[in-house]
C-alpha positions in Angstrom: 0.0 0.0 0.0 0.9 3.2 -0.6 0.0 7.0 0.3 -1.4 7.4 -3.4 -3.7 4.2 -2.4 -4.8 5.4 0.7 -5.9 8.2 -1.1 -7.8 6.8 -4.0 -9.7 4.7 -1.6 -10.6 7.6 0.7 -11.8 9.2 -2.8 -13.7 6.0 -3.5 -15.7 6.1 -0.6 -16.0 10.2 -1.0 -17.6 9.3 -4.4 -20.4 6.9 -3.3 -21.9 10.0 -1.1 -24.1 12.9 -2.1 -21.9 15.7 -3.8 -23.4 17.7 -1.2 -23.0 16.5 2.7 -25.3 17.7 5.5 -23.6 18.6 8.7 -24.2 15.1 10.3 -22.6 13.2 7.0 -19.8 15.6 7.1 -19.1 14.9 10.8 -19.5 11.2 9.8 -17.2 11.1 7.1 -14.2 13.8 8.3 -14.3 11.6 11.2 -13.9 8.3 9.7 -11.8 9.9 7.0 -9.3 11.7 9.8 -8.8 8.4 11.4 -7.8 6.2 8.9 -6.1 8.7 6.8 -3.1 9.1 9.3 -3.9 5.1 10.7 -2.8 3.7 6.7 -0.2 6.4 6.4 1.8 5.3 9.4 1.1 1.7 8.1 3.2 2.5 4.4 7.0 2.1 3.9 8.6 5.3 5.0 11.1 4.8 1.7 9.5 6.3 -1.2 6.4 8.4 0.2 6.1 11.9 1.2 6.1 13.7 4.0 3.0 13.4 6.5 2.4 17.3 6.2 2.3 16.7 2.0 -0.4 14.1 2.6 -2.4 15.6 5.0 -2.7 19.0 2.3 -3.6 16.7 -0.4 -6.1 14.8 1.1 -7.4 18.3 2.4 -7.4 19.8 -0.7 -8.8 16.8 -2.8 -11.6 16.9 -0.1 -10.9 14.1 1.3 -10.3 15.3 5.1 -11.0 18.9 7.2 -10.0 19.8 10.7 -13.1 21.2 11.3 -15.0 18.2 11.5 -12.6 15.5 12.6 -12.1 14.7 16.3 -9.1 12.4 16.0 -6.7 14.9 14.1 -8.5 18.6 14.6 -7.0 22.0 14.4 -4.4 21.6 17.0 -2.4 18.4 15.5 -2.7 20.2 12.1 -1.2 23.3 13.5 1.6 21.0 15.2 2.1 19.5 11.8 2.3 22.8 10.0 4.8 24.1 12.4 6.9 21.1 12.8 7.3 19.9 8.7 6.3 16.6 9.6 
C-alpha cells in the first residue's frame, strides 16, 4: 500500500456520497476519513512516500479530510504538523 492508495480509496468512498453533505454526514465522514487517513499512512513504507504534512494537504485539498470536522486529528495536530514539517 501506498499514500497514493490510501488516497484513492478515501476518494472511492468520497464518491459513493451525495456531492453535497449535510452537517451530520460531514461529521460522519471527516471523522472516519481523519482516522484512517493518518492510521494507513503510518502503516506505508517510510522509503518512497512523502512527507506526513504533503499528505495531509492533499487529502485536504482533494476533499478528502477537514480539521473542522474530525475529532481524532482537529486544528491543533494540524497546527503541530504545519509548524513542525512533519
Amino acid at each position: 500500500m501506498t499514500p497514493e492508495h490510501i488516497l484513492r480509496l478515501l476518494a472511492r468512498y468520497r464518491a459513493a456520497l451525495p456531492p453535497v453533505l449535510d452537517d451530520e454526514d460531514r461529521r460522519l465522514f471527516y471523522d472516519f476519513s481523519g482516522y484512517w487517513l493518518f492510521t494507513l499512512y503510518h502503516m506505508t513504507a517510510p522509503s518512497g512516500r512523502s512527507s506526513l504534512r504533503e499528505f495531509v494537504l492533499r487529502a485536504w485539498r482533494d476533499g478528502l479530510y477537514n480539521p473542522r470536522w474530525s475529532r481524532g486529528y482537529g486544528r491543533k495536530r494540524l497546527v503541530g504538523l504545519m509548524l513542525t514539517g512533519r
